[in-house]
N, C-alpha and C positions, 0 to 999 in steps of 0.2 A: 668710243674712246673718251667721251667727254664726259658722260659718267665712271669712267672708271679715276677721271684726272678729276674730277669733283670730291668724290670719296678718298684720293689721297690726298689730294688740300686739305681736308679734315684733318687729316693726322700729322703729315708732314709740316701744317701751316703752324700746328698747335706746338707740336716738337721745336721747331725753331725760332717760333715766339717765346717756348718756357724757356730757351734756350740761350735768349737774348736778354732776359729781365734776370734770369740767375747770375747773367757776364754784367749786367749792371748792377746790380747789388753787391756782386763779388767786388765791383772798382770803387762803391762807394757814392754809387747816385743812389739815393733813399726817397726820392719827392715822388709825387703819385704820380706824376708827369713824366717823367723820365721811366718811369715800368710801363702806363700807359704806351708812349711811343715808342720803344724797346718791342713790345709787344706787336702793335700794326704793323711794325716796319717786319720782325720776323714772318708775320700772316703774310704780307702782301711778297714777301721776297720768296712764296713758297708756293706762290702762281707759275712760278717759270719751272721753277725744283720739279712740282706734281706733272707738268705737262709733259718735262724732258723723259720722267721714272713711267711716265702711262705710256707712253711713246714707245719706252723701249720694253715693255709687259706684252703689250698689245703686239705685237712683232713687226716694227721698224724701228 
């Protein structure tokens, strides 16, 4: 299960990272910093996302 929850961090981490720099562009933060952390914060907030979706693939 923990390769499978690896391989959707990949995608999921990436999805919600572009996901987070586009909602900050759209509001008007333009500084390299504010896309930088926009970005980690979506990667990192997509460790719990991939665990919950592999969890439930994996059959529990």
């Amino acid at each position: 299960m923990l390769r499978l929850a690896l391989i959707l961090h990949i995608f999921i981490g990436s999805t919600l990272g572009g996901s987070a720099v586009i909602a900050a562009l759209v509001m008007g933060y333009s500084t390299i910093w504010t896309i930088l952390i926009t970005a980690v914060v979506g990667f990192v907030l997509a460790v719990p996302v991939s665990a919950i979706v592999a969890r439930k693939l994996y059959g529990g």
